[in-house]
N, C-alpha and C positions, 0 to 999 in steps of 0.2 A: 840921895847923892849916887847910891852905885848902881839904881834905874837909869839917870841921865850919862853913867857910862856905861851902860850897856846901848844904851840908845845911839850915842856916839859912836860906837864900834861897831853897829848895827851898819850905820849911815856911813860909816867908813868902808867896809867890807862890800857894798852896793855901791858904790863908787868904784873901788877898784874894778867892780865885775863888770861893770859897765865899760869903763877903760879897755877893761882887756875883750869883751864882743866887740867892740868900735876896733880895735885893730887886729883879731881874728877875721872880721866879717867884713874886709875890704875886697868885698870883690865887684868886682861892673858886669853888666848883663852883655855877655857875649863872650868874654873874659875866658880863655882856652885854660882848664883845669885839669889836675888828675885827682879822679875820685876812687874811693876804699869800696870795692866790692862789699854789700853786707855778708857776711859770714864766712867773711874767707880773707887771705890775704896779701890780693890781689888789690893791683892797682890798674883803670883804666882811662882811658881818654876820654875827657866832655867839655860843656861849655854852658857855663850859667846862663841860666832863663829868667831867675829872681832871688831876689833875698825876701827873707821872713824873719821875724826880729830874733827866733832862736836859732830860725835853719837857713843852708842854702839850696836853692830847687835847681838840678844841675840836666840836663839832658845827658845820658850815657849813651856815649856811641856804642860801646862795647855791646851792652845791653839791648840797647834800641828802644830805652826807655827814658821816660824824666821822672824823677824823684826828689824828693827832700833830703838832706844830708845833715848830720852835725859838722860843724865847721873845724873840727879835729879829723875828721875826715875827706877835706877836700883840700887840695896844695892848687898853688898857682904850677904852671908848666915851666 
């Protein structure tokens, strides 16, 4: 019995997180963004290239790079 509730809360907990990356991760390819500099804390101008089922791949103008981002790290404009 306290297997199948652990199993339940398991399956609950992975639900929610799925929930909550499906509406972090709404972003469209082309989509005008501001992304988190890594290691500092700045923000700069870009525009998504892709999604990845943990990350978003953003092109930084700032930079003049594309990278992979955590989605706590990237806002809409």
């Amino acid at each position: 019995m306290i297997y199948a509730l652990q199993y339940v809360s398991k399956r609950t907990i992975i639900a929610v997180q799925i929930e909550l990356r499906e509406k972090i991760m709404n972003y469209q390819v082309g989509q005008e963004v501001w992304v988190k500099c890594t290691g500092t804390d700045t923000w700069g101008c870009g525009v998504v290239t892709g999604v990845t089922a943990k990350r978003v791949r953003v092109y930084n103008e700032v930079r003049d790079l594309e990278g992979l981002y955590a989605p706590q790290n990237v806002e809409v404009k």
